[in-house]
Structure formats: C-alpha cells, structure tokens
N, C-alpha and C positions, 0 to 999 in steps of 0.2 A: 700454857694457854687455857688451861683449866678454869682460869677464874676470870678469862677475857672477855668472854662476852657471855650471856644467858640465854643457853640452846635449851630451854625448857620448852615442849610442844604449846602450842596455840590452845589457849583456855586454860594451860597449869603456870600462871603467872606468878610469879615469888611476891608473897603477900607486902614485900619493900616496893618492890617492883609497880604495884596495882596503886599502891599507896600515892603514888609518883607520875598517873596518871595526866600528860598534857590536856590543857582546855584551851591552849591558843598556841599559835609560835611565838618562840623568845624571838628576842633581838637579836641574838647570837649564832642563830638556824641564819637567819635574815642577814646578818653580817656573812657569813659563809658561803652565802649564794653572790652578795653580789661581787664578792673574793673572789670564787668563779669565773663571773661574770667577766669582770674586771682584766683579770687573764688570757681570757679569750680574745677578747678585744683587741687587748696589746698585744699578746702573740700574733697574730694574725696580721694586726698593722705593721708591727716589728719585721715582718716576713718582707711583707709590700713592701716599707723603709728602703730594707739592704736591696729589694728588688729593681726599686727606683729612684735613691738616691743615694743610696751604698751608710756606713756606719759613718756619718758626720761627726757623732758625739753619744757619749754615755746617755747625756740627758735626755732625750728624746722624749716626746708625747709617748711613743709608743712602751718606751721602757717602764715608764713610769706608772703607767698601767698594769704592767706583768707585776713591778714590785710590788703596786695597792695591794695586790694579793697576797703578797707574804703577811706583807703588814695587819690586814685587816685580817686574815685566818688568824696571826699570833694573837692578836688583840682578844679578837673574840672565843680563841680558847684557851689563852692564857687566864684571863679571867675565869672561863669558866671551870680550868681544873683546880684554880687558887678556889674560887668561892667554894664549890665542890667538897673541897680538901679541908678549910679552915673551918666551914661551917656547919658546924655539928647537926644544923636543924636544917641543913639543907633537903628540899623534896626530893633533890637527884641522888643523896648519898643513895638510897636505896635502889636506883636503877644508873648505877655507876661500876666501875669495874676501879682496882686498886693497881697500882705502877709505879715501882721507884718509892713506896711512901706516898704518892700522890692518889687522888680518885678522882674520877672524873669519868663521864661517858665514854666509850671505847671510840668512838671517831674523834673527840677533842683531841685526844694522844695522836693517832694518824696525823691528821691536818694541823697541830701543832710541828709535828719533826716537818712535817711538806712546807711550811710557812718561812722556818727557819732554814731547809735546806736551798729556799730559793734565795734568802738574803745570803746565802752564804755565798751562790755559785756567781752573785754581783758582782764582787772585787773581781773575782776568777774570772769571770767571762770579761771585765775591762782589762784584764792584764793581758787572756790571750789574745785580746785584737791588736793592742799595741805592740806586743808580741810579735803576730804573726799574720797582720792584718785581716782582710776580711774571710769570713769563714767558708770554707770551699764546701763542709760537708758541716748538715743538718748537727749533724748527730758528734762534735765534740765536744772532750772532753767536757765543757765549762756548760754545754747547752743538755749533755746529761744529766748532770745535776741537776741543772735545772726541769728537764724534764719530770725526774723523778720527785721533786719537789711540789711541781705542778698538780702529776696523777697522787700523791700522796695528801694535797690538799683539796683534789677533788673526790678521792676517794674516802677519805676521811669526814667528806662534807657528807659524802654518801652514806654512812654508814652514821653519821648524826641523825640526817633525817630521817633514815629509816628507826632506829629506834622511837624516834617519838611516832614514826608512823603505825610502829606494832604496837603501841602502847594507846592510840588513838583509837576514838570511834566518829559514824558518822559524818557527820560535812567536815569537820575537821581532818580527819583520815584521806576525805576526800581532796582536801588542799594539800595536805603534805604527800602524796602519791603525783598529785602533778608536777610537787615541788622536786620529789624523789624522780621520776621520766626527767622531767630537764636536766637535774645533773646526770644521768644517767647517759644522756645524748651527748654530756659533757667530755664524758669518761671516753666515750666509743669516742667522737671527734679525736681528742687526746693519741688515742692510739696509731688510729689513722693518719693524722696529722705527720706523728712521730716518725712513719716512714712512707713520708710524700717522696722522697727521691728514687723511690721501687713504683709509687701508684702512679706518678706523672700519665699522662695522656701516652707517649709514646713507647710506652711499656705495656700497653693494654690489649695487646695481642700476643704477648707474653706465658707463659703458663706460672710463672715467677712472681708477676703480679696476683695473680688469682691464688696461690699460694701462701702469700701475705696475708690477703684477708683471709681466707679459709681461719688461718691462724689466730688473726686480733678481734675478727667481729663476732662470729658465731658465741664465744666464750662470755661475750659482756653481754649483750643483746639475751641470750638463752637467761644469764645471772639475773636483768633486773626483770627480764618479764616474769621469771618466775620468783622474784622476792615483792614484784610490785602486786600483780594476779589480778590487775587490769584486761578486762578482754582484749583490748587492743593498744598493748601496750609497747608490743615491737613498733608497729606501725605507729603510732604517739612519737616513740621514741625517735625513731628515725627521722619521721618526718619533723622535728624540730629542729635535730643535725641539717637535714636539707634545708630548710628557713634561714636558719641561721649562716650557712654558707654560700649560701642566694643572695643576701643582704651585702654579704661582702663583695661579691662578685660586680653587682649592681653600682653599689654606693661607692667602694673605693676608687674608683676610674672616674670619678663625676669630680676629685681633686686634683691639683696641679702637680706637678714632680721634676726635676731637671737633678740628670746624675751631678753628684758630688765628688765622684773618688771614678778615676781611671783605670784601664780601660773603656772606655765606652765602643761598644761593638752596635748595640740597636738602641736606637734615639727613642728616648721615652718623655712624653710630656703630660704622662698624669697617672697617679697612685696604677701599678700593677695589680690586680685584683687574685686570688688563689685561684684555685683550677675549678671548671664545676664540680659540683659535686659529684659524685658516685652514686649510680642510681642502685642506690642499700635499698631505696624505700618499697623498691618492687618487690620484690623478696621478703620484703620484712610483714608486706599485707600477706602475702602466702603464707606465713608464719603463722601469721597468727588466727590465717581460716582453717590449718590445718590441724591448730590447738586440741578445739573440740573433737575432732574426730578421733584422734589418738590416746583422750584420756583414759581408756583401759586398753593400753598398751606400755609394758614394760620402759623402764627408763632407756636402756641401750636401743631399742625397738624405736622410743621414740626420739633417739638422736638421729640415728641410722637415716632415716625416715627424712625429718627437720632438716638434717646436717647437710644431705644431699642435694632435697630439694630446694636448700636456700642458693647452696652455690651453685646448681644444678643452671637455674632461673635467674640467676645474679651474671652466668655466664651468659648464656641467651641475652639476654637486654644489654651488656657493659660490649660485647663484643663488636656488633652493628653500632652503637651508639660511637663507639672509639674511633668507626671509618667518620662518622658524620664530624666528629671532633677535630680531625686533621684536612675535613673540607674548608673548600674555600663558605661554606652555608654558615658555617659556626661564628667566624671572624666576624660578630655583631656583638652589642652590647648584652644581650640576653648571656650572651655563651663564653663571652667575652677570650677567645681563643687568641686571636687576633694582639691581645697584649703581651709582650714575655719581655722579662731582665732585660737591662741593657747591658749587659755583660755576656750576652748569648750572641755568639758569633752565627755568622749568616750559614756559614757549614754545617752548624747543629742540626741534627732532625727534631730540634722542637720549631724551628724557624722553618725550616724543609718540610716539615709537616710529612713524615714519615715516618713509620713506626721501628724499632730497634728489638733485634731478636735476643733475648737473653739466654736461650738454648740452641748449640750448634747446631742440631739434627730432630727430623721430625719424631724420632724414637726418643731422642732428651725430652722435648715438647710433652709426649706422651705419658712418660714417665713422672714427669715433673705432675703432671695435669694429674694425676691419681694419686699420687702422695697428699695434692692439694684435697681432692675429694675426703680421702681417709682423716687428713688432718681436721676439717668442717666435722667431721661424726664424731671427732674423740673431744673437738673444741666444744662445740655442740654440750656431750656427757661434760666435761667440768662445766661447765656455764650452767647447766641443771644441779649439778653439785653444788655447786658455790652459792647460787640462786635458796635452795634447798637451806644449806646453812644460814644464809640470810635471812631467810624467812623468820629465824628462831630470835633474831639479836631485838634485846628488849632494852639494853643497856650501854 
C-alpha cells in the first residue's frame, strides 16, 4: 500500500499532485453520487417490497435501483481508470495511484470492485430466492455480497471525493465537503442499516443493541469529521441520515401494497415505511460542541472523553424514546410505528409492542453495557485514526 494513496502532510503536495489541481467537479464525482443515491432508494424500497408484498419478481422498481448503482459506479469508473490509464496527458496521472498495470484515483478501484461485486451478487440473490424462497435473515449469503458491494461503492465514492476535496480550494472545497457529509451519512446509514435486525425498536432496552452501535457509529462519524474538519460536521452528518430516513418513513406509507406471497399474518394496504430513525443526531451535536474544547488534549484522551459521552447521551435519549415507540402515542404517521410485515404474527413483540431481553440477567445487562462503553472509546480512536489517514489522501 505504499503507492496507494499520497499521505504527504497538508502544504507538501507532490508537484503531479498540485499540477492536477480540480476547478470544478467531473461528471464522474456526479455519477458516483447519484450511484449512491440510487441505492439507497432501492434498498430501502426493496426492504418495504418484501415487507408489503413479499418478492413477486427480480424485476422490481425497487431492484432496479439498487442495480443503477453497480452500473453507473462501473461506468463512471471504468472510464475513468481506462482514460487515466491510456492517456498519457491525462491531468489525474499525476494524482493517481497504479493497480494491476492500471492508474487511476484510489477510490475509482474501490467503487469499481463495489459496482461489480453488486452485479455479481444479481444472478446469486435470484437463485437464492427461488431456491429457498423469501429471505428470513437480512444478512444472507447473496444480500452480503451485496452488501459489501454497496459500502465498497460508497466508500470508494468517499474516498473519490475526498481527494478532489484535499486537492481543492475555496467555494469549490466548499461544495465538495458537502458533497463528501452526504456520502459520509451514506456510509453510516449503510452500516446501520446492515444490522437492523439487532436495532429494531424492540431491542432497545437491550444492552446488545447499544453495543452494536458503540461498534458501527462512533468509528465512521469520528473518520469523516475528522477528514472533513467542518465545525459541525457530525451534526451535518447525522442530521441528513435523519432527513433522509424521515422522508422514508413519511412518503412510503402515502403508497398502496397488498401481499403477494403467503403467509399473510397482518393485513397491510400500503408501502411498510423503516423504523424511525435513531436519535444519532443528539449525540452527534454534543460531538461536535465538545470538539473545541478538547483540542489540546491527547488523541486516547480525546476518544475516552468523545467515545463515552456519545454513547453516554445516545443512551439517555434512545432509552425513554424506545417506551414512547412501543406506545400506543407513536402509532401515527409521523412515527409510523403502527405499520409492520405482514408476515408478523400477532404473537410477535413487534405487534405486542413489548420489548425482548437479549441478556438473561441484570449482571449479563451490565456487563454487556461496559463492553459496549469500552468498545465507543476504542471505535472512537480508529475513527480518529482513519479520519487522520484521510486527511492525507490527495490521489
């Protein structure tokens, strides 16, 4: 990885590097985003789909969205490692990395394998449905791959725009920094996302849940605020995850839905919406008023510090928020609680509106709950870490 990216400090830019200077964004920054984009959308409506009319067909609205995004990530960096590569007088050779014989910017490679490994897990995931029909758990085989495909084209987009952002000045810096928070909220969604069957509502009295995130949020959140160095870049971040998961909530339930695929356990007549959000965003302003204070304070010092009082504060607000969630107050459109599967049997505690202990004993609880604190301080340090390295990539 020596030649992977250009960790040269800030002001010692490799005279190729300076040479190569962005004065606007490409088309292919702009393809990549709405690749993202595109993903999201489908993923999320793909969710609702199985949630409210079960897997009718490959073809789906909803699929077809998740794929745009292989496609248009390949497109836009196939091209760009081809031009990169063939063209001698290209401006990017110089703030390019080399791969295989090829060059090209160090996120083109990323979100090129994430493009390709989503068209891949296609065939795969229609075979395991007919297979083994609809899918009981998030996380098989054929929706890993695709997962990985996903965060590798959104991470890859990340690491696009961040080099043109270190390489930027000015208004322009200033657009690709917002550009950089959006996918950034992209990334954390992503993760989150990935093990919604641990965050559900009725797991949030849990110590199991709070252990999850300690694990997946503090580590991204810590990386882009400090690759972005936006004053308030947690909270930016955040709150466009919350935007964006709001919109869902809202808008999908305003469509029609009648199940397709048996059993039918609770009678559903319009789009299933995701859960709300997760109030990250509370936590995430604390973040970021605690920035300033801590700047001469040690890196471990200032995880320690950060790592605590995010989950500290994430606890406090998600805890009370969870009773009001399994109220009869929530069941409205705003909170949209009131919808679930129609494959969810009336036995379930998501129907029962009851919460499910995932620790036998108040001493498991305990323990578990301080594994999760420790895990936020050490997640915390690599997310400064990574952040840190970020910072340096020019290429």
């Amino acid at each position: 990885m020596a030649h992977a990216a250009s960790t040269a400090p800030r002001g010692s830019v490799p005279e190729a590097a300076r040479s190569a200077a962005p004065t606007y964004i490409p088309w292919f920054l702009w393809c990549c985003v709405i690749a993202t984009t595109s993903a999201v959308i489908g993923g999320i409506w793909d969710i609702s789909w199985h949630e409210s009319i079960g897997r009718d067909s490959f073809w789906t609205p909803a699929h077809m969205f998740i794929y745009a995004c292989g496609v248009l990530a390949g497109i836009a960096c196939g091209y760009l490692i081809l031009a990169t590569t063939f063209d001698r007088n290209s401006p990017l050779r110089g703030a390019s990395v080399q791969m295989w014989g090829f060059r090209a910017p160090l996120g083109a490679f990323i979100a090129a394998w994430g493009g390709v490994a989503m068209l891949v897990s296609a065939p795969f995931d229609n075979w395991w449905h007919n297979a083994y029909g609809l899918d009981v758990k998030v996380l098989s085989p054929p929706h890993v791959v695709l997962i990985l495909g996903l965060m590798a084209v959104r991470f890859g987009t990340l690491i696009l725009v961040l080099g043109w952002m270190n390489r930027a000045s000015g208004a322009l810096r200033t657009r690709l920094e917002a550009m950089f928070l959006y996918i950034g909220a992209l990334v954390v969604g992503l993760l989150v996302g990935a093990f919604m069957e641990m965050t559900n509502r009725v797991f949030m009295h849990g110590a199991r849940f709070y252990l999850v995130i300690a694990i997946i949020v503090p580590i991204t959140l810590a990386a882009v605020v400090r690759a972005s160095g936006h004053r308030w870049a947690a909270t930016l971040t955040m709150g466009i995850l919350t935007t964006i998961n709001l919109l869902f909530v809202w808008i999908l339930p305003l469509f029609p839905a009648t199940p397709k695929l048996g059993p039918v356990y609770h009678q559903v007549t319009n789009f299933v919406p995701p859960d709300f959000p997760l109030l990250l965003i509370i936590p995430s302003i604390l973040f970021d008023l605690l920035r300033p204070r801590l700047a001469n304070v040690g890196e471990w010092g200032r995880s320690v510090v950060q790592g605590l009082a995010f989950l500290g504060l994430f606890l406090a607000v998600q805890w009370p928020f969870a009773n009001f969630l399994l109220s009869s107050g929530s069941r409205n459109w705003v909170f949209g609680t009131g919808n679930v599967p129609y494959f969810t049997a009336d036995i379930s505690a998501l129907v029962r509106n009851v919460f499910i202990s995932t620790e036998p004993t108040a001493v498991a609880f305990a323990v578990k709950l301080i594994f999760a604190f420790v895990a936020a301080v050490i997640s915390m340090r690599l997310g400064f870490a990574w952040g840190t390295w970020m910072q340096r990539i020019k290429r």
